[in-house]
Structure formats: structure tokens, C-alpha cells
C-alpha positions in Angstrom: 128.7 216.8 -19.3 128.8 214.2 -16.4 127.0 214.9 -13.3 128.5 216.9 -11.0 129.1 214.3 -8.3 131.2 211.9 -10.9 134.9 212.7 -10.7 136.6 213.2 -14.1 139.7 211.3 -15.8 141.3 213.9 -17.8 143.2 213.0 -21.3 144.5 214.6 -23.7 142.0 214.7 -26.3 138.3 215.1 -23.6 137.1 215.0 -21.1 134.9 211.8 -20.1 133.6 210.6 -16.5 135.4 208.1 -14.6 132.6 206.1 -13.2 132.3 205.8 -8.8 132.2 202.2 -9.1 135.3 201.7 -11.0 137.1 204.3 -8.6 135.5 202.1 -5.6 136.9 198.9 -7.2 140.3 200.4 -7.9 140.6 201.7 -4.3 140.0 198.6 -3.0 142.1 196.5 -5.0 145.2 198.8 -3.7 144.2 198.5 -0.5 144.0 195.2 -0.1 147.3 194.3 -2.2 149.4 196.7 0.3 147.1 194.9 3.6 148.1 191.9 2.4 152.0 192.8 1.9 151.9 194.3 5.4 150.0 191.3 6.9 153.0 188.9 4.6 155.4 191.1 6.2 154.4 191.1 10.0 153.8 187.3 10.3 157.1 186.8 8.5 158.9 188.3 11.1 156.8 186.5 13.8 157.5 183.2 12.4 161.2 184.0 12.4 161.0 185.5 16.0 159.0 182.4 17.1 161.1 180.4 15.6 164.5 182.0 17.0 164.0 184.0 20.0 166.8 185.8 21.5 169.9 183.6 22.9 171.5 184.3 25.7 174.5 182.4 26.8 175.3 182.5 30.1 179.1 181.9 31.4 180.6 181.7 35.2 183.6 179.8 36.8 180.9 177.5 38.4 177.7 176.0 38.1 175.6 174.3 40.4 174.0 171.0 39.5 171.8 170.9 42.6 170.7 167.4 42.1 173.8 165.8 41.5 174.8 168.2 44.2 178.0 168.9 42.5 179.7 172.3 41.0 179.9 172.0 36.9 183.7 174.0 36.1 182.7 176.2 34.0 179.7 176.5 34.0 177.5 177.7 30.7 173.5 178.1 30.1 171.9 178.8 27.1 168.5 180.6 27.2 166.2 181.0 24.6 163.0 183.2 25.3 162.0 182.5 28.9 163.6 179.0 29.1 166.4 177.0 29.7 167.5 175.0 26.4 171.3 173.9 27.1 173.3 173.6 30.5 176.8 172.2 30.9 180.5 173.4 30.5 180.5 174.4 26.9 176.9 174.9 25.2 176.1 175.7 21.6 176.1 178.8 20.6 173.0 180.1 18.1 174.5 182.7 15.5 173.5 186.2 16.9 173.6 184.7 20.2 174.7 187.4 23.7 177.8 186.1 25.5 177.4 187.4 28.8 180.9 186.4 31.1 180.4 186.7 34.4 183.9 185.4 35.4 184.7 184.5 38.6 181.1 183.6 39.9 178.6 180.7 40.4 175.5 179.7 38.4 172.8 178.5 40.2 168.7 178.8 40.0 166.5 181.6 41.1 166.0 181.3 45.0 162.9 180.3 46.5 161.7 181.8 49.6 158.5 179.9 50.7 157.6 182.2 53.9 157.3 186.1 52.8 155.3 188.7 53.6 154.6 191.7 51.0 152.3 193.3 52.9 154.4 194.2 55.8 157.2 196.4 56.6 159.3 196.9 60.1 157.6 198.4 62.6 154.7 197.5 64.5 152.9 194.9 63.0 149.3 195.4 64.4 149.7 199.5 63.8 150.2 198.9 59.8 146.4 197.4 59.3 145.4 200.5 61.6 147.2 203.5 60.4 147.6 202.1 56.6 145.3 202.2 53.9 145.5 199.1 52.0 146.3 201.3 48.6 149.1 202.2 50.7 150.0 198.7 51.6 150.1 197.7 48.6 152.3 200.0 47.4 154.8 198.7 49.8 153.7 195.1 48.3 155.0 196.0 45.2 158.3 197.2 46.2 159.2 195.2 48.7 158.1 192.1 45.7 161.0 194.6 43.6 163.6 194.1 46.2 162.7 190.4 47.0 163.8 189.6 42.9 167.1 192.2 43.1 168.2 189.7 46.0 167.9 186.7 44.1 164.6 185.5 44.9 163.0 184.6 42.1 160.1 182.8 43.4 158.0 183.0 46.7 155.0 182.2 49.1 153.0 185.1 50.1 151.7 183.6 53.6 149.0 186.6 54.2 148.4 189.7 53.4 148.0 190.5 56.9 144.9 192.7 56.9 145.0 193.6 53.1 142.4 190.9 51.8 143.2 190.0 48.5 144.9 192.8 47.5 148.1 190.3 46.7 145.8 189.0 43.7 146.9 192.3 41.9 150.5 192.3 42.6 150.8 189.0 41.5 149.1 189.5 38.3 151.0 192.9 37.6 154.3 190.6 38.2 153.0 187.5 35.9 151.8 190.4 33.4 155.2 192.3 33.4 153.7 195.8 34.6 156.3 195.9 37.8 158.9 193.5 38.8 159.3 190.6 41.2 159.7 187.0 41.8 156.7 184.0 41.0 154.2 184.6 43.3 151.6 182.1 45.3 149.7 183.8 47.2 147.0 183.7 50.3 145.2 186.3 50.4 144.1 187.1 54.3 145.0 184.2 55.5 141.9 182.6 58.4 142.0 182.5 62.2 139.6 182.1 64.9 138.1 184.7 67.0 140.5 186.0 69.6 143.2 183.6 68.2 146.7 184.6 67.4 145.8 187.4 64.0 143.1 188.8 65.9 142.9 192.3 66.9 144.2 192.0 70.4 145.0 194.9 73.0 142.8 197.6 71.2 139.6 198.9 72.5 136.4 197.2 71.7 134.5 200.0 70.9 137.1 200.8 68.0 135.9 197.4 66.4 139.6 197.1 65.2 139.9 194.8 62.3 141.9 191.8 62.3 144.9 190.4 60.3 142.9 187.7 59.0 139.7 186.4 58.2 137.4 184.7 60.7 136.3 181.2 60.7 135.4 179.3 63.8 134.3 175.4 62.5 134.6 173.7 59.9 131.6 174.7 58.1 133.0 178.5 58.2 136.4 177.6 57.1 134.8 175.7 53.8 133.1 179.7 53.6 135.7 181.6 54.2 138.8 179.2 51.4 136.1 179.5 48.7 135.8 183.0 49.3 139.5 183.6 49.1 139.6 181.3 46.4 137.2 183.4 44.2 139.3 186.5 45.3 142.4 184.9 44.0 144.3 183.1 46.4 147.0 180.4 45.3 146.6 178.2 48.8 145.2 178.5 52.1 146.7 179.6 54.7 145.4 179.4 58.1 146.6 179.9 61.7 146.3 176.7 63.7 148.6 177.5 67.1 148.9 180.9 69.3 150.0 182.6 71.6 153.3 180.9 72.6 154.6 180.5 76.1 157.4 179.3 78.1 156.4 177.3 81.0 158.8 176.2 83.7 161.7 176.6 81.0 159.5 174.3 78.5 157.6 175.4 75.4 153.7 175.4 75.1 151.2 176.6 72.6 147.5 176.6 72.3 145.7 174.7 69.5 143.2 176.6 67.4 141.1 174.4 65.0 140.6 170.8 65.8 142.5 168.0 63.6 139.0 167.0 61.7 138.4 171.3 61.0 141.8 170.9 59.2 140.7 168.1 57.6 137.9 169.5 56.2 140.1 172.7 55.3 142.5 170.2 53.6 139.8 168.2 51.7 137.9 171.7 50.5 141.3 172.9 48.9 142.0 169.3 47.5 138.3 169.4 45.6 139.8 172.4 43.6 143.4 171.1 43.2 144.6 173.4 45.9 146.7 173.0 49.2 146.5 174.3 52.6 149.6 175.6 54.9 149.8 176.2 58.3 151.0 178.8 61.1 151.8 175.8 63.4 155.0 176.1 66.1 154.1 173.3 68.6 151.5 170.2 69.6 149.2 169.2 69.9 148.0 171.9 66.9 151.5 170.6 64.3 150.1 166.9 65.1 146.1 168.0 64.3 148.0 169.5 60.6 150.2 166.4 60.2 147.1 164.0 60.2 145.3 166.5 58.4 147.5 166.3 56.0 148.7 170.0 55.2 151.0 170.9 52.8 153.7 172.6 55.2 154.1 173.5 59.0 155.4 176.8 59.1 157.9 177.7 62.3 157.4 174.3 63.1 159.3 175.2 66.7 158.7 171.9 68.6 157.2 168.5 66.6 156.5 165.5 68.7 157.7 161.8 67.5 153.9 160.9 65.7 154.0 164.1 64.1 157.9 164.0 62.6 156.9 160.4 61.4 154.0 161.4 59.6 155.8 164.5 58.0 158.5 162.3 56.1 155.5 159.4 55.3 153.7 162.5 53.5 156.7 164.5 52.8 154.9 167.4 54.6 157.5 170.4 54.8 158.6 172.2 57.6 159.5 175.4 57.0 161.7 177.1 60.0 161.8 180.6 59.7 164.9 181.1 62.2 165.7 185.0 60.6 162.1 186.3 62.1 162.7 184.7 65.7 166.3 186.0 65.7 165.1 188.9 64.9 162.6 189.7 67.3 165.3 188.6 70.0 167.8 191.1 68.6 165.5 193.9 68.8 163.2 193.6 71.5 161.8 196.3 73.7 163.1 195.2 76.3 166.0 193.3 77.8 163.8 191.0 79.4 161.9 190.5 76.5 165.1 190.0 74.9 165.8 187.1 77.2 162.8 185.8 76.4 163.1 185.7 73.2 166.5 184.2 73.3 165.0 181.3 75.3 162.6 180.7 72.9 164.9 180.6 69.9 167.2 178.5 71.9 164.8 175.6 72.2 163.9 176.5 68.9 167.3 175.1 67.9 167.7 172.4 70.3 164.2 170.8 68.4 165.3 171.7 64.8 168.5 169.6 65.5 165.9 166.8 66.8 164.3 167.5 63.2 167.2 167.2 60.8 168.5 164.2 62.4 165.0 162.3 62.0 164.5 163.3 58.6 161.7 166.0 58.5 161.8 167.2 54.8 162.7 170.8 55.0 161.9 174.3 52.8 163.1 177.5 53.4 161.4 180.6 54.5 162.4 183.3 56.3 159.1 185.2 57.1 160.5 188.5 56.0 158.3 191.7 56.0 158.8 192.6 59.9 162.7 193.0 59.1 163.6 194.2 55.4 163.0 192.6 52.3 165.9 191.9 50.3 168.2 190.9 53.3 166.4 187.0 53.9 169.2 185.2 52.4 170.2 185.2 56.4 167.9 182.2 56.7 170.1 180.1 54.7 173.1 181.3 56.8 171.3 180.2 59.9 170.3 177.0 59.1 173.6 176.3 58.0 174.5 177.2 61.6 172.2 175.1 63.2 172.4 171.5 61.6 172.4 171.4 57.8 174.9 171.7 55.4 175.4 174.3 52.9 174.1 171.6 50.2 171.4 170.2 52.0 170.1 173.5 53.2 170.3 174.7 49.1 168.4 171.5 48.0 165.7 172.4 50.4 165.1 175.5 48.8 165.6 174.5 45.5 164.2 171.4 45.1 161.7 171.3 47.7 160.8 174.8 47.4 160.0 174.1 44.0 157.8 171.3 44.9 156.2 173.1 47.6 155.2 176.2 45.5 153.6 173.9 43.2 156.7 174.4 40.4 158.3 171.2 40.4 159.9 170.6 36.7 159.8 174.3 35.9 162.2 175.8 38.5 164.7 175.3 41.4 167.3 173.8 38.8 169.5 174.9 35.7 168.0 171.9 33.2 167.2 172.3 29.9 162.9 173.2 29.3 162.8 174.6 32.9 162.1 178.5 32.9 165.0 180.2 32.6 165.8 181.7 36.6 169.0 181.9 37.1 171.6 183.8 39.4 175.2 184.6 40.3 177.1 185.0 43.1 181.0 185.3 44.0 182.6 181.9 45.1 181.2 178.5 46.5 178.1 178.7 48.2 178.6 175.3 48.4 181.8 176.1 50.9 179.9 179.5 51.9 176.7 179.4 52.1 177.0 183.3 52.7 178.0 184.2 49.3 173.7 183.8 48.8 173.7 187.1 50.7 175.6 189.1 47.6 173.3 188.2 44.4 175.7 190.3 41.3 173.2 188.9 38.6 169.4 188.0 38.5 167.7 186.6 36.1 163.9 186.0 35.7 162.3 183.9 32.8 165.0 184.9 30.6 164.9 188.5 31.4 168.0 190.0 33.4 166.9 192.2 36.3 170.1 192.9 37.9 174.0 192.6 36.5 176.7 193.8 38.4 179.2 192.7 36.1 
């Protein structure tokens, strides 16, 4: 008899003992013949995906070529995966491809908005880094980063959390990752100011040792501190506060510098050593012409620029970025009707300069430093430049193509051209005859995944 651990192979005739060793060798031999079929069968089918994602053709009235600055009629795309492959009036069609016809609309790429602000909401600014917990905060991040994309904007600059630290780190990565969505994201981090300059905590008690909006530095040896800090945190680019408060003297504008033009430099040099950039919170001189020579990447408000400065800007092809939706905003909802008329004043010679701007060639982006009025409604900044120099084209090739350039993009969005990531959008008529029809976005697309289609 076999011992009675060996299993037995039953015939008709005896019994006699299967051997463990042969039962371990034929176990193994099965199991490896059917993890090799599986393993056959599962790259199989991601050669084939690899090899033939998904098409999506794309099909509208209209298409904008925004660097021939024309409208293609129709207008088709053909998106495989997350990128572009074909754009014109007829493009191939892959078999199993998706036809989606959006009919009477206009193509065009993602929107870029190079001036945002996740972190904050309407209300009083200063009060959200008191009464808020930055969990909460960034809560609001992520929605507001939700309703950002569902208005067309596919990619922005996050210029400072605003109190939050680094905390935009983690809402980009959940976006590039796929956990929530919301457009391409550089961020900032905290952004840096100088003690008692225009982020501090101002107006509060002392004794309450109120935090401030954004991270100290006060030479250059503590700005080199505070960028690599924010840099190991996460931060895209630097951005840091170099004018404020604002005033109006005797009907003319004024502004207070707040690092010298050789702390910028050593701010611009620090970010250049790691391949990085630096933008600046700069609305007059002499603090624009200290960023100009410094050689920032964009002068954000950019309210008043003096002749040396506006010369250097197109020699560098620095980037003003205007902002007009947040300064007509705080004049339509002031406190007070005085400081209504205040604000008024300012935005007027806001415009008066801007004009000075466009006509002298400043290179232009758009931003609309949204976060103090809703997120989702910032298309108005295109409306408004429109309104106060540029035309509908020339405002949409600043976005586009500049925005691109400026967000550190260039060749991979801003345009509907074959290899470039597939961020597209629709909108009803020409925004090219209204530049308005940006405020209605019917279809969003995001690296070849559709967000939004109100078909």
C-alpha cells in the first residue's frame, strides 16, 4: 500500500500511487500553458489598442486656423488617443471611427487663461485664509479647476494659492492623473512678497499674528530661499509680487516698487538654473521697468508701462497680461459709491495705457484673474479687450498662441494641427465676427476626452 500522504491514480484493474513529483510537474505544466495563453491574449489586445486607439472625428460649420488667422468651411478633426492626427475640411476616416456633427458651430483649440486663481472664491479675499481651512480651500480648488474646463478653458496659470502653500501641487496632479477634472495646470504655489507689501496680512491685529497670502522674502538672498522651497513643494514658476498698494495722485497713477531690479534678477537667474521662469504682480514703474530688465516672463495687470519698459517687452517678447475682468469687477461692485468712482478712475486710465500698449506692440496673453468673481464666467476678458483696442483675431492669437508659449506649451496646444494634444472646443457662430460667442462653450474637449457636449 502507498503511504498515506501519496494520492492515488485509480484504474480499472489496481490501485497504484501517483507519485507528488509527477502531480507537481503536471500542475505546473497547466499552469503555465494557460498563463501563457492569458499573457498571449492580453498583450494581443494591447498591441492592437496601441496600435489603433479610438478615432474620433470631429465635424462643425467652421474651424479656426489661428495662425493663418482664417476660418476653414467645414471644418473636420481627427483625434486618435489624446492627440490631434488630421485637421482640414474633409479628414480620413479610420474604420470604427465616432462621427460626432456638431453642425452649425466653430472648431477652435482649448482656451488658455494665463491669470487664474483656484484657491479663491467671491467674497472677501483676506477673510478666506482666516476663516478657511486649507482642506477646505482646496476643495473649492478642485471645483472651481471643474468649472474653469466646462467653460472652455482647457489650460491655465495658477498665479498663487493665496495663503494655501502648495496645496495646488495636489490639484494639479489629481488633474494630470485623471482622479477629477480640469484644464493643464502651472502652478505657483504661495506666491512671495515682502513684509508689509501688497499680500501681507494688513488691517488685522498684531497680536493675532495673521498669516499672509504669500510667502516672505525681503532680498535677494531670501527670495533664492524661499523659489527653491516652492520649487521642492511643486511649483511650475515663480510668482512674486513686485508693486503695491496702488494710488491715484492728483488724477495720475502711482505705485510703490517692492524688490529692487537686481533682487529680480537674481529671482529670474535662480528659476533659469532649473529651466524655470518667474512672473510678476507688476501694475506700474518704476517696479514693471525693474521686471522688464530683469527679464521676467510676464507682467501681470501691467496698468501703466513707461516707453524703456514697452521697448524692452517686445525685444524679449515679455507678455503683458491685462486682466481687465477683475478691475471691472471690483468697480462694479464696490462698497461704496465713492469707492466705485475710484475704481472707475482707475480702470479708466487703465484703458487709456492699454491703448498706448497695443499700438506700440507689447506682446499680449490673456488672463482674467478669476477667483474673486466666479470661475467659469472669464471668457469676459476676451470681450473686453476686444472693447478696448484689439481685434477679435488678435485678441484670440494672444491666447492661443502666446498663451501657449507662455504656459511653457508651445507645439502641444493653442492650435488644431496634427501631433498637438487633442484640446478642442465649439461654440455657435464666428468668434472671429463675435468675440462673445467664447462666452457659450457647447463642446469641450480635453486630450481627446469630451467633458462637455451640448449637442
Amino acid at each position: 500500500m502507498p503511504a498515506p500522504h501519496e494520492p492515488l491514480l485509480r484504474t480499472s484493474t489496481k490501485v497504484v500511487p501517483f507519485r507528488g513529483n509527477a502531480m507537481i510537474k503536471l500542475r505546473l505544466f497547466l499552469f503555465s500553458s494557460l498563463l501563457l495563453l492569458l499573457v498571449h491574449e492580453f498583450c494581443a489586445g494591447q498591441v492592437s489598442s496601441a496600435a489603433a486607439p479610438h478615432a474620433i472625428v470631429l465635424h462643425a460649420a467652421r474651424l479656426l486656423d489661428i495662425k493663418g488667422g482664417r476660418l476653414v468651411k467645414p471644418g473636420e478633426v481627427l483625434v486618435q488617443g489624446e492627440r490631434i492626427v488630421e485637421v482640414g475640411s474633409a479628414v480620413k476616416r479610420p474604420a470604427g471611427a465616432e462621427v460626432i456633427d456638431l453642425g452649425d458651430r466653430t472648431l477652435l483649440p482649448g482656451l488658455i487663461d494665463a491669470h487664474v486663481h483656484l484657491f479663491l472664491h467671491p467674497g472677501a479675499e483676506d477673510l478666506q485664509t482666516v476663516q478657511e481651512s486649507v482642506a477646505q480651500r482646496t476643495i473649492m480648488a478642485v471645483l472651481a479647476a471643474r468649472d474653469d474646463l466646462m467653460a472652455g478653458f482647457t489650460a491655465e496659470r495658477d498665479m498663487g494659492t493665496e495663503g494655501a502653500g502648495s496645496a495646488d501641487t495636489a490639484v494639479r496632479n489629481a488633474i494630470d492623473e485623471g482622479l477629477v477634472p480640469g484644464p493643464r495646470l502651472r502652478i505657483s504655489g504661495n506666491a512671495i512678497n515682502i513684509l508689509g507689501g501688497h499680500e501681507d496680512a494688513l488691517g488685522f491685529n498684531p497680536a493675532q499674528h495673521v498669516l499672509p497670502n504669500a510667502d516672505y522674502a525681503n532680498n535677494a538672498a531670501e527670495l533664492v530661499a524661499a523659489m527653491r522651497q516652492q520649487f521642492k513643494e511643486g511649483a511650475d514658476f515663480i510668482k512674486i509680487y513686485e508693486t503695491g498698494a496702488d494710488t491715484l495722485r492728483n488724477g495720475q497713477f502711482s505705485t510703490v516698487y517692492q524688490y529692487t531690479e537686481s533682487e529680480l534678477k537674481a529671482a529670474v537667474e535662480e528659476a533659469a538654473r532649473l529651466g524655470k521662469r518667474v512672473a510678476v504682480h507688476a501694475t506700474g514703474e518704476p517696479g514693471t521697468v525693474f521686471a522688464a530688465r530683469a527679464g521676467v516672463a510676464s507682467i501681470d495687470h501691467a496698468n501703466q508701462l513707461g516707453d524703456e519698459t514697452m521697448r524692452l517687452m517686445r525685444e524679449k517678447q515679455i507678455f503683458a497680461v491685462p486682466t481687465f475682468t477683475i478691475f471691472e469687477y471690483f468697480a462694479d461692485h464696490a462698497a461704496t459709491p465713492s469707492r466705485a468712482e475710484y475704481e472707475h478712475r482707475m480702470l479708466d486710465l487703465k484703458v487709456q495705457d492699454f491703448r498706448k500698449q497695443v499700438a506700440a506692440g507689447v506682446p499680449m496673453a490673456v488672463g482674467s484673474d478669476v477667483g474673486p468673481f466666479p470661475h467659469g464666467t472669464q471668457a469676459e476678458e476676451f470681450v473686453l479687450m476686444v472693447k478696448h483696442g484689439m481685434s477679435p483675431l488678435a485678441v484670440l492669437q494672444a491666447d492661443l498662441i502666446h498663451g501657449a508659449k507662455l504656459l511653457g506649451w508651445e507645439g502641444q496646444i493653442g492650435a488644431l494641427d496634427a501631433e498637438y494634444l487633442a484640446d478642442v472646443i465649439a461654440v455657435s457662430g464666428d468668434p472671429l465676427q463675435d468675440i462673445g460667442a467664447l462666452k457659450n462653450v457647447s463642446f469641450v474637449m480635453k486630450g481627446g476626452v469630451i467633458y462637455k457636449n451640448q449637442n
